[in-house]
C-alpha positions as CSV (number, residue, x, y, z in Angstrom):
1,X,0.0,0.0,0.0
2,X,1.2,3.2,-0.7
3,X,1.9,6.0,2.1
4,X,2.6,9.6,2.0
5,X,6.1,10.6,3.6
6,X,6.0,14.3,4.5
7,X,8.8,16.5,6.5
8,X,7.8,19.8,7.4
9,X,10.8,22.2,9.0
10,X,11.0,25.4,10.6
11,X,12.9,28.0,9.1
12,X,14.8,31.2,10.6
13,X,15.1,29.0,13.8
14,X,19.4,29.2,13.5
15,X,18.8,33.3,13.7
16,X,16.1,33.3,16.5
17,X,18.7,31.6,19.0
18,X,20.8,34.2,18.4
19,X,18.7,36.7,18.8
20,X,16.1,36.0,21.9
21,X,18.2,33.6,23.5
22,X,18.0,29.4,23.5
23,X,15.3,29.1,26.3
24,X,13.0,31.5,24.5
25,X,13.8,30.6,21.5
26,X,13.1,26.6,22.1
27,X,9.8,27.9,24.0
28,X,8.6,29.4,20.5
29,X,10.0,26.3,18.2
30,X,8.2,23.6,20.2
31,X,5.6,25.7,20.1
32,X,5.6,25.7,16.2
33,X,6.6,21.6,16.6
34,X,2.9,21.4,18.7
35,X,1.0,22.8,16.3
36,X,2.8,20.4,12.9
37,X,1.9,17.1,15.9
38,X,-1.9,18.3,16.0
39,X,-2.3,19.1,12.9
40,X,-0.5,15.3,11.5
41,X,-3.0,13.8,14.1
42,X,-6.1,15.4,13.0
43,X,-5.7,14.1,9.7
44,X,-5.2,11.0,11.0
45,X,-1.1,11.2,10.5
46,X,1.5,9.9,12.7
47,X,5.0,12.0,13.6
48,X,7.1,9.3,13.0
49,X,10.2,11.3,14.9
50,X,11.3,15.0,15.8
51,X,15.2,16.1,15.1
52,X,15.9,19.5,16.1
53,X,13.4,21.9,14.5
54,X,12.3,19.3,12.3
55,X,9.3,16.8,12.4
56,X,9.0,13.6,10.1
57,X,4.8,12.5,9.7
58,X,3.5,9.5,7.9
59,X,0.0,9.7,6.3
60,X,-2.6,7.7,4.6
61,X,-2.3,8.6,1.2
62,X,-1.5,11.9,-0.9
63,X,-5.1,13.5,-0.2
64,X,-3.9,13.6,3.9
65,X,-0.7,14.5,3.5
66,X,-1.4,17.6,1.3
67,X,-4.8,18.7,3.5
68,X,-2.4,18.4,6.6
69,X,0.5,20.5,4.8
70,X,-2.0,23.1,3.6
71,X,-3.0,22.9,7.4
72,X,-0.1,23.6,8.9
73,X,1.1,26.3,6.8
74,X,-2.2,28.2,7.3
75,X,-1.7,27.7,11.1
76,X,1.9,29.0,11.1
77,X,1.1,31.5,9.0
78,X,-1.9,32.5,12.0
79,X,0.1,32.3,14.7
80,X,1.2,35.9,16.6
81,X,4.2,34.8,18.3
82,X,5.9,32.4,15.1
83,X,5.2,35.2,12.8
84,X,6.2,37.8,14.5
85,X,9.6,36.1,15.5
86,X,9.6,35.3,11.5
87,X,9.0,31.8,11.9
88,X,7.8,30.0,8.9
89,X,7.7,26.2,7.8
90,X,9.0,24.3,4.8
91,X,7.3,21.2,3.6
92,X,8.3,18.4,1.1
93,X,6.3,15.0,1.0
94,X,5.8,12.2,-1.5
95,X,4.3,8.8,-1.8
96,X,5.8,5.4,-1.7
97,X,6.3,1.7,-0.4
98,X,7.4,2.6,2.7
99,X,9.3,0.1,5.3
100,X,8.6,0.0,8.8
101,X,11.0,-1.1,11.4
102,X,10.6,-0.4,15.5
103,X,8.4,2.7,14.7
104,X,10.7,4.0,12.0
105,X,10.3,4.4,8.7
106,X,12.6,4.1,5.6
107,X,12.8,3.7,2.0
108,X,13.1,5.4,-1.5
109,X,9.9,7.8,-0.7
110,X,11.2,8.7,2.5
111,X,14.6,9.8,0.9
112,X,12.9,11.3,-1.8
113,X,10.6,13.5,0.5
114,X,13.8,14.4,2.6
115,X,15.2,16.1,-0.1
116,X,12.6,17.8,-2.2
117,X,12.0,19.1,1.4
118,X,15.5,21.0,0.7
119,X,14.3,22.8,-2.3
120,X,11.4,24.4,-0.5
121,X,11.7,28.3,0.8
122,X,9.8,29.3,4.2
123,X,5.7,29.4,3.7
124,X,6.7,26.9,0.7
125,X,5.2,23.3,0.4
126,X,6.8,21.2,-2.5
127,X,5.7,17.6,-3.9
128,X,6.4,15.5,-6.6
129,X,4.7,14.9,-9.3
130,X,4.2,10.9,-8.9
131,X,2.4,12.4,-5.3
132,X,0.3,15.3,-7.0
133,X,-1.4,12.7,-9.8
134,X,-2.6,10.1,-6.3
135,X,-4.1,13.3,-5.1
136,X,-8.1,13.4,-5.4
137,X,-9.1,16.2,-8.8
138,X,-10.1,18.9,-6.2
139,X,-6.7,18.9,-4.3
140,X,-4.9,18.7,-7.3
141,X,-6.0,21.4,-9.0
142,X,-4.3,23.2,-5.7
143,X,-0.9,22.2,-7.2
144,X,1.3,24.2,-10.1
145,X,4.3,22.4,-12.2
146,X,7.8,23.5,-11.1
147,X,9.2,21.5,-13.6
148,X,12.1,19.1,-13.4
149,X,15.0,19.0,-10.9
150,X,18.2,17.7,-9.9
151,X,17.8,16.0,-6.5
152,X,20.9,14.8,-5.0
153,X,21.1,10.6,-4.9
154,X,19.3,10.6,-7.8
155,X,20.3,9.3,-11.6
156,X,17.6,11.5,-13.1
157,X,15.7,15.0,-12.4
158,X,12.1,15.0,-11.0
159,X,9.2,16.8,-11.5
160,X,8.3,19.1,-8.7
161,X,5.1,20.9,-8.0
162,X,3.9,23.4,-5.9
163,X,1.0,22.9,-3.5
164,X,-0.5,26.4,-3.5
165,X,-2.3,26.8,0.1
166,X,-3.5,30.6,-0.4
167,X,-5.3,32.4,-3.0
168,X,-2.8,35.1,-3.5
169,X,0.3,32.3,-4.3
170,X,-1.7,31.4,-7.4
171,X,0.9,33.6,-9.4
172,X,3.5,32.7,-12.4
173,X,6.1,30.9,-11.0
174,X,9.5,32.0,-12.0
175,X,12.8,31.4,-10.7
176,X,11.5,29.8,-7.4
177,X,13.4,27.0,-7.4
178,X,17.1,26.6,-8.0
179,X,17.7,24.2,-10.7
180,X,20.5,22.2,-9.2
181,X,21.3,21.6,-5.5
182,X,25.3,23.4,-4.4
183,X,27.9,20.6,-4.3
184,X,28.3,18.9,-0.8
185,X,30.1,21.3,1.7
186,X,30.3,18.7,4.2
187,X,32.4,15.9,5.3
188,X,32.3,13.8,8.5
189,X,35.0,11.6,9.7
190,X,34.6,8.6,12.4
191,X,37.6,7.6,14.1
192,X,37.6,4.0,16.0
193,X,39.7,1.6,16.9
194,X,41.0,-0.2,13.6
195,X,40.1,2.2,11.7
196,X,38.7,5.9,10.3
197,X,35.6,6.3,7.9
198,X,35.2,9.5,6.3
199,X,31.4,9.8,4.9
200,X,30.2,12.7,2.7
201,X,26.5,13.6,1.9
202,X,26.1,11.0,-1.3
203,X,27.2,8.4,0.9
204,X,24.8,5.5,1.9
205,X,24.2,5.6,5.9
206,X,26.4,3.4,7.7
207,X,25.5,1.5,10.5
208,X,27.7,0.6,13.5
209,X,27.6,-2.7,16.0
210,X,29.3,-6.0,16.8
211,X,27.4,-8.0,14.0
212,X,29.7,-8.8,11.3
213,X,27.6,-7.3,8.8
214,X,28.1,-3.6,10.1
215,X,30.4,-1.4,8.2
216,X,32.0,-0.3,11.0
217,X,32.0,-3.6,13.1
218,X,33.6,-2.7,17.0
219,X,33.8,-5.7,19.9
220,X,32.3,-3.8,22.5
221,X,30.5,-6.1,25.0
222,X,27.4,-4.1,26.3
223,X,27.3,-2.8,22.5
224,X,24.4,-4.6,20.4
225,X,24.6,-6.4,17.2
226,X,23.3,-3.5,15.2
227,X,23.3,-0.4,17.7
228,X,23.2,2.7,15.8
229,X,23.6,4.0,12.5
230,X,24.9,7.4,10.9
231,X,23.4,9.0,8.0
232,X,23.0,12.3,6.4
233,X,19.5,13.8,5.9
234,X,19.3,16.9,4.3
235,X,22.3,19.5,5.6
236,X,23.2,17.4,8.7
237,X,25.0,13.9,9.8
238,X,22.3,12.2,12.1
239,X,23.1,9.8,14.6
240,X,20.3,7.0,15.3
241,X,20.4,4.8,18.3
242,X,18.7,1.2,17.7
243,X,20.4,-0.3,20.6
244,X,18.6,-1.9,24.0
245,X,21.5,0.0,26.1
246,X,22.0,3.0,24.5
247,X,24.4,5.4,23.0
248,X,26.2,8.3,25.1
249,X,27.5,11.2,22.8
250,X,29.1,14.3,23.8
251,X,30.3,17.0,21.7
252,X,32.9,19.3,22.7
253,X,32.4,21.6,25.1
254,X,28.7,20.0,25.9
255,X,27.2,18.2,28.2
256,X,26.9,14.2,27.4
257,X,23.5,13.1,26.2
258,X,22.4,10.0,26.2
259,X,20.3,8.2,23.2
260,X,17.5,5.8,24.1
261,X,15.6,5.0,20.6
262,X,16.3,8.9,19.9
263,X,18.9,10.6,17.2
264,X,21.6,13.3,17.6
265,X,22.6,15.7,14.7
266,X,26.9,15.3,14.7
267,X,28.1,19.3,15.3
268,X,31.6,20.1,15.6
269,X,33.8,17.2,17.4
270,X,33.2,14.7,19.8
271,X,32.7,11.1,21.1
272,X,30.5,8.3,20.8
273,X,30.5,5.6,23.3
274,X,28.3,1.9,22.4
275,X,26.3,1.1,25.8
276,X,28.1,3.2,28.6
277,X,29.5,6.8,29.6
278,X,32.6,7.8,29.0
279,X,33.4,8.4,32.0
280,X,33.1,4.3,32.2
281,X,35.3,3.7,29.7
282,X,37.6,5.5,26.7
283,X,35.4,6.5,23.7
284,X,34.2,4.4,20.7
285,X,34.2,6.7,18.3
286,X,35.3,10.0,17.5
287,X,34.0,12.2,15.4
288,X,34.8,15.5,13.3
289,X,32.4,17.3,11.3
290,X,33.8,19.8,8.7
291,X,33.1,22.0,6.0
292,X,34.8,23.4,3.3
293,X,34.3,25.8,-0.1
């Protein structure tokens, strides 16, 4: 059965840290985060998982998805505090065989949604046009062709459209889009013992245990078989934890946070330690993000 993947993220959150502070400015983006959960459960969605100011929904079909994404964009758009803060979200979703493992989801739509998401501008929601022709006739006459674009990970371009959620967006569309995504500016490099990986954003995710068939396979005993893995989704390198003891991480100059079924977005440099604390024991892995021209 095909599902609709949709990621909705708010926008201008980077420059409202810096500007009302990190309590305040949390206070305002979970408030943004509450009103994307309520609206995904009303149309009888489910948030699949939250990272950072970021929320990942799974819906029925390509009708749900796009009456919850003209939803929450109206609701945003209505809210006081978000707008007056400049608060806006972006939205990408598309429809798929999805596969579902310990409340996660994954697959070809999921990546595809992911990074159409990246072509979207604040107040923007973006589609494909597989997801636009499952829509019902009234909901997609809401939507306007983009045209074709390069999406990074994928051999050919792909139709995009538009969901238009207010009359006055019903304009020509010109030069909304850019036509290819910049060239990776990212790098990270894992450090362990035997070893180094250094992944880049076209790379595959990589997952990291004591089962032989892990890419990076470590012998650490309270680790599990398959315990975490490390991908990049969208601009970032997201650690995922999928172990039963958990995975400590601690960048520099933070505190350490521990992962239990949860994710952590790799920043600067740091360690990752399998199924204890570091202060029980040396560091896994070490990590360095960086960036370059």
């Amino acid at each position: 059965m095909l599902q609709a993947v949709l990621f909705a993220d708010v926008t201008n959150s980077t420059k409202l840290y810096e500007t009302v502070g990190d309590d305040e400015a949390k206070r305002l983006v979970d408030a943004c985060l509450d009103i994307l959960r309520d609206v995904t459960a009303f149309f009888g969605g489910r948030v699949v998982k939250t990272l950072g100011d970021e929320v990942m929904c799974v819906f029925s079909g390509a009708d749900a998805a796009a009456e919850a994404s003209c939803e929450m964009q109206n609701r945003l758009s209505e809210d006081e505090l978000a707008t007056r803060h400049g608060l806006s979200i972006r939205i990408g979703f598309h429809v798929g065989h999805l596969i579902e493992d310990n409340g996660d989801v994954f697959g070809d739509a999921v990546n595809t949604a992911s990074r159409i998401t990246s072509l979207a501008k604040g107040g923007q929601t973006i589609t494909t046009e597989t997801a636009a022709a499952a829509m019902s006739s009234d909901l997609r006459d809401l939507t306007r062709n983009m045209g074709r674009f390069a999406v990074r990970g994928k051999a050919e371009s792909i139709a995009i459209c538009e969901v238009v959620w207010q009359a006055e967006n019903l304009t020509m569309i010109s030069d909304r889009l850019p036509m290819t995504l910049p060239p990776p500016t990212i790098s990270l490099r894992l450090v362990y013992q035997g070893g180094s990986l250094t992944l880049t954003p076209e790379d595959e995710a990589v997952v990291i245990g004591r089962e032989r068939s892990c890419r990076i396979r470590l012998s650490v005993p309270c680790a599990s078989r398959t315990h975490a893995r490390v991908e990049f989704r969208r601009d970032k390198f997201v650690l995922s934890d999928t172990s039963t003891n958990g995975t400590f991480v601690q960048a520099d100059g933070e505190k350490e946070v521990a992962l239990k079924r949860e994710e952590f977005i790799l920043h600067g440099n740091g360690r990752i330690c399998l199924g204890h604390r570091l202060s029980e024991g040396s560091a896994d892995l070490v990590w360095s993000v960086r960036t370059y021209q």
